[in-house]
N, C-alpha and C positions, 0 to 999 in steps of 0.2 A: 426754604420757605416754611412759615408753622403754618400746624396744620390748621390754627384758627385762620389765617390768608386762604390756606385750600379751601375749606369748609365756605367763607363766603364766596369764592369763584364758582363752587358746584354752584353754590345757592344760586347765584345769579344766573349763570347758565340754565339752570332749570325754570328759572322766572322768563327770561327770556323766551323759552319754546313755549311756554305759557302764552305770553306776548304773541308768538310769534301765530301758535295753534288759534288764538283766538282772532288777528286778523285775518288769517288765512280763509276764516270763515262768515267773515261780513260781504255779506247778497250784494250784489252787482246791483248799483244805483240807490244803495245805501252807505251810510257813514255811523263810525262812531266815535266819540269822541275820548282823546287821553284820558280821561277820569274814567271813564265806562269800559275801556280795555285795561286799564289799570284793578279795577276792581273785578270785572271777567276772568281776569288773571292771576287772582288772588292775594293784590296787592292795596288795598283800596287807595291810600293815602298816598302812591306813588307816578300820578298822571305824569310828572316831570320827569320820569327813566322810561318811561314808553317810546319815545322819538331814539332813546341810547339804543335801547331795543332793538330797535325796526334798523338803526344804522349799522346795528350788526347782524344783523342776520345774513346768512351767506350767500353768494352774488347769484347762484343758481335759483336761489327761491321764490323766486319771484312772487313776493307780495305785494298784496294790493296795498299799500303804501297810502295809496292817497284815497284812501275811503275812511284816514282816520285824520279828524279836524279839531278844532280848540272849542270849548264850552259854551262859547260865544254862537256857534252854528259856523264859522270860519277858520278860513285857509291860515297856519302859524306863519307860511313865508312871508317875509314882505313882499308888498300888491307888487312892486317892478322888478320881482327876480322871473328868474328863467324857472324856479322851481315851481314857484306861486302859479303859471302860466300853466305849467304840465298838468300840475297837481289839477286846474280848474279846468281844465280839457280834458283829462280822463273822466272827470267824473261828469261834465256836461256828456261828454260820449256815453256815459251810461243812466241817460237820464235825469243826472241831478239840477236840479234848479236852484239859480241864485237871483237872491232880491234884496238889492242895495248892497251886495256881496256876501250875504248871508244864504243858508242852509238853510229851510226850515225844519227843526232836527223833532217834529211831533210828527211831520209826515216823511222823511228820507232818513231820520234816526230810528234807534233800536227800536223804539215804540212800532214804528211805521213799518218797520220790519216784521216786526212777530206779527202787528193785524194782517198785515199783506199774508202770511202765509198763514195766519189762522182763518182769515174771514175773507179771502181773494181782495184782488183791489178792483173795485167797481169805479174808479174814477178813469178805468180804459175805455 
C-alpha cells in the first residue's frame, strides 16, 4: 500500500470520529442535518460521506443515528422502508414533531437547540 492510500485512510478515519463525536452529541429531541455535521466536523462541503460515516462506525456505539436528517427538515429513507419507520419513531419517542413529514429544523434543529439550552424552553 503507498503511503499516499495510508495517509487518506488515517485521514478518513479521523473524520469519521469527528462524525461520529459530533453526533454523539446532538440533545435528545433534536436533529441535525448532513450539511451541519458535515461542517461540525470540519468538513463543510462533505454532507454526502456523513451517512458513510455514521455506517461505519462500530456496532457497539451506539449512536443516535437517527437524529441526523436531509436539509429539507426530512427523513433520507424512503417513506415505506422499515428504516424510515424507525428512524421516525425514535425521534417521535423523543419529542420530535412532523408536519406534512417535515422537521421543523428553527425549533428541533441546532438553532432550537442552543436557545433551549441558552434561554430554557418556555413553550413547556
Amino acid at each position: 500500500m503507498s503511503s499516499e492510500t495510508e495517509v487518506g485512510k488515517t485521514a478518513d478515519a479521523n473524520w469519521y470520529q469527528s462524525v461520529w463525536k459530533v453526533v454523539s452529541e446532538i440533545p435528545s429531541g433534536h436533529v441535525l442535518t448532513y450539511g451541519e455535521v458535515a461542517r461540525l466536523s470540519g468538513m463543510p462541503r462533505a454532507a454526502r460521506r456523513v451517512s458513510q460515516a455514521l455506517r461505519r462506525s462500530p456496532r457497539g456505539m451506539n449512536l443516535p443515528w437517527h437524529r441526523v436528517i436531509n436539509a429539507q427538515g426530512k427523513i433520507s429513507f424512503p417513506e415505506d422502508s422499515s428504516g424510515w419507520k424507525m428512524q421516525k419513531d425514535k425521534l417521535e419517542g423523543e419529542g420530535v414533531v412532523f408536519l406534512n413529514g417535515k422537521i421543523d429544523l428553527d425549533h428541533f434543529g441546532y438553532r432550537g437547540a442552543v436557545d433551549r439550552l441558552l434561554w430554557g424552553d418556555d413553550s413547556l
